[in-house]
N, C-alpha and C positions, 0 to 999 in steps of 0.2 A: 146237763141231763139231770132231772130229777129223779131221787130214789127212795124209795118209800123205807126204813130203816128198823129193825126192832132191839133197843137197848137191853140187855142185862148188866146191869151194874151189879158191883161185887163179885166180878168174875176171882179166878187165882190168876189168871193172867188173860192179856188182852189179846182176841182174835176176831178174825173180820171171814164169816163166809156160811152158809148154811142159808133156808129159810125158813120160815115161820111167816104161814098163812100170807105166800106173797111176798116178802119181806127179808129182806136183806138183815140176818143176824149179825150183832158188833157185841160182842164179850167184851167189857171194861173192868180197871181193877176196880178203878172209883166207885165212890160212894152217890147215889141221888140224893145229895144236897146242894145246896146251892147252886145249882148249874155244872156241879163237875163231873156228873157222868155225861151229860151232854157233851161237852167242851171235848171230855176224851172220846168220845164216839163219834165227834167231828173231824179229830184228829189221826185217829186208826184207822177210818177209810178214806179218810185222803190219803194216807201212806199205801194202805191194801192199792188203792188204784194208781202210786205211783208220784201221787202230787203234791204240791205243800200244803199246810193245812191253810192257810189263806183263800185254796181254791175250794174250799166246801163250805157252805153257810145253810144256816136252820131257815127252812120255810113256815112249816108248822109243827106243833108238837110239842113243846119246849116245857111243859108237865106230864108231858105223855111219855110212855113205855115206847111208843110205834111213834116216829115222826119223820117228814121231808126232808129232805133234804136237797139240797141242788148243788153240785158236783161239776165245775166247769172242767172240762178236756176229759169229762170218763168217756170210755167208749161203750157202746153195750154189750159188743163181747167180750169185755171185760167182767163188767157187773155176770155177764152169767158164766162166767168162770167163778166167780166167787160164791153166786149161788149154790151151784153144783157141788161144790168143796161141803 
């Protein structure tokens, strides 16, 4: 399943749930540099949905604030329980 994602890096801690314009919100602590708020916003909704992080990989986006993602075994009423939060 593909999810459209919106990162806030620099959180004080890391949460996965809310939206934004569409978009599945991911609070990280990390920082956007080199890859590591991504890497952890990879990693916090693969757990939000239950999975290892293996099972989510970046489609597009990888400079961007907003990006894809694809999420094998989410469900989608999953993803809108995390919306809704």
């Amino acid at each position: 399943m593909r999810v459209t994602i919106r990162v806030r890096p620099g959180a004080s801690r890391a949460t996965v749930g809310g939206s934004y314009d569409g978009a599945l919100v991911v609070r990280v602590t990390a920082r956007a540099v080199d890859g590591q708020a991504t890497e952890a916003a990879l990693r916090a909704v693969a757990e939000a949905f239950g999975l290892r992080r293996r099972h989510a990989s970046l489609v597009s986006g990888a400079s961007s604030r907003t990006k894809i993602i694809e999420v094998d075994g989410a469900t989608p009423s999953a993803l809108d329980a995390l919306l809704a939060r």
